[in-house]
Steps between C-alpha positions, in 0.01 A plus 500: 500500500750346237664814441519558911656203558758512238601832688507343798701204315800761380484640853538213726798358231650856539455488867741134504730629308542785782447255739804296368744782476447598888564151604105398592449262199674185656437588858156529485481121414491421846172687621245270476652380837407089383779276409350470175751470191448777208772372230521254164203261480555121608725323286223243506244694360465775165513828614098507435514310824146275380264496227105439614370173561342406162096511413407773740279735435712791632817591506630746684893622504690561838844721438698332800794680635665219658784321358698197586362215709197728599399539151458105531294545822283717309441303228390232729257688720371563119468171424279437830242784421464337143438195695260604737248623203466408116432898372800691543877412345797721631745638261805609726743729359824610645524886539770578695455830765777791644447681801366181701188460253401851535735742324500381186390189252556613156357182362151556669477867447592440083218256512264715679562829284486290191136396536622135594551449866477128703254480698673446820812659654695528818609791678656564843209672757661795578524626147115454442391925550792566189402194296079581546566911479684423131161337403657156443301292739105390507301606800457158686256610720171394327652125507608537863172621599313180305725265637348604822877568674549803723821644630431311833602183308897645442755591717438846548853634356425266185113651467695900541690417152231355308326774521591842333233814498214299629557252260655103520708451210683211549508215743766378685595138530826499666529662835851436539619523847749695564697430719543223799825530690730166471786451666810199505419313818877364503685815405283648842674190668804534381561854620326430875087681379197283610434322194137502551469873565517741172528860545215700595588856474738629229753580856552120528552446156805723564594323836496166288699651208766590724566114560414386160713731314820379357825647290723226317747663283403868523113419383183391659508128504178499706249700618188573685266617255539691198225809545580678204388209266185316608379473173690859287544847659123594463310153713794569768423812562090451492524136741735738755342807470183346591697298754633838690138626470539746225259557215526570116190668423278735685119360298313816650786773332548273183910557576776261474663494832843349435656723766317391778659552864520154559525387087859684521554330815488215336740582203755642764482139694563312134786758486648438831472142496687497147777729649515276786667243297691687284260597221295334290734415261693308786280218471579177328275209599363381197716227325542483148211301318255562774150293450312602824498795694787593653318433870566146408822523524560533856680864437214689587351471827141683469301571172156591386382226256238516218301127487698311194826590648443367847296199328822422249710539800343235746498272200791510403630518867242290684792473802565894533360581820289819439275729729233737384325806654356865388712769450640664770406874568646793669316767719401707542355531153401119504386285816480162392666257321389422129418929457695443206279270288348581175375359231587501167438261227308508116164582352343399190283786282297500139716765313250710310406440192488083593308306268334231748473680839235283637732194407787687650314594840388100517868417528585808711159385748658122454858591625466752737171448696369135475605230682616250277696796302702629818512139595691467151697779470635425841625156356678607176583878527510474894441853624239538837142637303382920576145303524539476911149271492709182271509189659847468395608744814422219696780260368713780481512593853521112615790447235789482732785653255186831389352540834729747570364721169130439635610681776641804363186454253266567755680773675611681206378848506694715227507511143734701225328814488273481221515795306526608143886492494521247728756337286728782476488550865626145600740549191632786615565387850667219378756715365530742773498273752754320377706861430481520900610159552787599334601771663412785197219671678387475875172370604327793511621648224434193280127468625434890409644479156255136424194754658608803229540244220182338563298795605553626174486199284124484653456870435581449157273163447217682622537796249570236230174321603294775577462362875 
């Protein structure tokens, strides 16, 4: 196994490197769709992130991808499972992840091949099928099946990506909803829209452009929406995709699907709408030094928000005047609003090879599936549980500033296609989608080309895997 993994080691560093040169290494930070921050550790803390609480009898080691202030949430939901029994102590170490958690972690693959892995680790759902078929993660089903939970306790899209094969190997506890539609009650005022009526359909959130839309100086001083960038290349062109009713993958062919009739219709919309105000590059409404998202600043009109930024936002601007609604649609592929909505979020796994697996799956049962765990990880990390049964769901969706997440929570109905080069696919779109925005390739063209590429990227993991 030592000598397997090694090989997969060199292959997956190989495979970064090549990653890197086409561009897909710093795009693909984006994927995992949450606002989560993935750079240098807390200045507060070492870049260990925690040593265990001391005197336990076990201590396991969690290789945490997060950096910055959610490395301190992290350590703190820590600190509340060592409080809630006197057995286990947390080590957390930070191990920082490309390609959205799921292309690449050097650190944790090192440790894994060298006999000497943690015994927790986070990936992003999608890229569970690559991450199990390289034999780096434990089968979790034996635990899930003691634990007495069944796939009719998740959201359905979260239960689809834990399992792989007929197997659960890892277990989501972020369902990160993405996304609610927000939009600048005053800005609708100010150009003559009902402020208490967002778009519904994708042809009113032209209509309101139109009005919103403004040139100072030669350049986009405000704007409607920005389509192209709800979240990188790759989530904008999943969230409207799904919102014009296309689809990514066809389950029953096993066949990526980029260039779906109503996928490119999609792309060609972002497209339009970016020629529509004189390209992409044509748009300057982010000043310098920018804290928040740039929806705070009044310059754009409409936007698709992940939770922390529209929480930081209505802190920091308690007085902004702010409505929220799903994502509008567009027939005839889609017929109601909120098609759109998907989940995304973070799992945690036992990487093979663990030393304390049962230790690891009591913090892993703790965090993701009991009450007091979601209720915790809701109140440091802050990310809506996959475990749809947690009590915490309740507070959520009666917490005026998250209700409107509950809501595309419980209507979500798509996931990133969970494949074995899951990662590559969203990385590739990233790039190509952003080649259209641009003007290099068309829609269509663009969408064939990530469908080749990705076609045979799977081809070629399956003859590398023997699948």
């Amino acid at each position: 196994m030592t000598n397997n993994l090694q090989r997969t080691v060199a292959r997956r560093l190989s495979r970064r490197t090549a990653l890197k040169t086409i561009g897909l290494g710093t795009t693909a930070l984006g994927l995992s769709g949450c606002g989560v921050i993935m750079g240098s550790p807390s200045p507060t803390l070492s870049a260990q992130g925690k040593e265990a609480a001391q005197g336990r009898k076990t201590v396991i080691e969690l290789y945490n991808v997060f950096g910055g202030a959610d490395n301190d949430h992290w350590v703190n939901l820590a600190r509340k499972f060592e409080e809630s029994q006197s057995e286990i102590g947390i080590k957390i170490t930070y191990a920082p992840a490309g390609g959205g958690g799921g292309g690449d972690n050097p650190k944790l693959l090192t440790a894994i091949a060298g006999g000497n892995p943690p015994d927790l680790a986070q990936i992003t759902p999608f890229s569970t099928p690559q991450w199990a078929a390289q034999g780096i993660m434990t089968d979790l089903t034996p635990y899930i099946k003691a634990s007495g939970v069944t796939g009719d306790d998740f959201w359905p899209a979260v239960w689809n990506d834990m399992n792989w094969n007929g197997k659960v190997w890892q277990v989501q506890w972020d369902a990160d909803a993405n996304f609610p539609f927000f939009w600048n009650k005053q800005v609708f005022e100010d150009v003559g829209l009902d402020p208490n009526k967002g778009p519904q359909t994708i042809d009113e959130v032209n209509e309101f452009s139109k009005k919103i839309n403004k040139t100072t100086n030669g350049n986009v001083s405000r704007i409607g929406m920005i389509p192209w960038d709800t979240y990188g290349a790759s989530n904008s062109i999943f969230t409207w995709g799904w919102a014009f009713g296309g689809e990514f993958y066809d389950r029953e062919k096993q066949v990526v699907t980029p260039d779906n009739e109503y996928v490119v219709k999609a792309l060609e919309w972002i497209v339009q709408y970016a020629k529509s105000v004189g390209g992409a590059d044509r748009v300057a409404v982010t000043p310098p030094n920018l804290q928040l998202h740039v929806f705070s600043t009044g310059n754009v009109g409409m936007a698709p928000l992940v939770a922390t930024n529209y929480r930081d936002i209505v802190t920091a601007l308690p007085k902004m005047k702010i409505g929220a609604g799903l994502l509008p649609s567009q027939g005839p592929g889609a017929t109601q609003p909120g098609a759109g909505g998907w989940l995304g979020g973070w799992s945690l796994f036992i990487p093979t090879g663990a030393k304390n697996p049962d230790a690891a799956w009591e913090f892993i049962k703790w965090v993701s599936i009991s009450d007091e765990g979601t209720q915790a990880q809701w109140d440091t990390v802050g990310f809506p549980p996959g475990y749809s049964k947690a009590p915490v769901l309740q507070k959520i969706k009666n917490d005026p500033v998250m209700a409107p997440f509950y809501t595309t929570l419980i209507n979500a109905k798509h996931s990133r296609p969970s494949i074995p080069v899951g990662s590559f696919y969203a990385g590739i779109l990233n790039d190509l989608v952003g080649s259209a925005v641009y003007g290099k390739m068309t829609p269509l063209e663009a969408l064939k080309e990530v469908k080749r590429r990705t076609t045979k990227e799977w081809d070629d993991f399956n003859r590398e895997h023997g699948l």
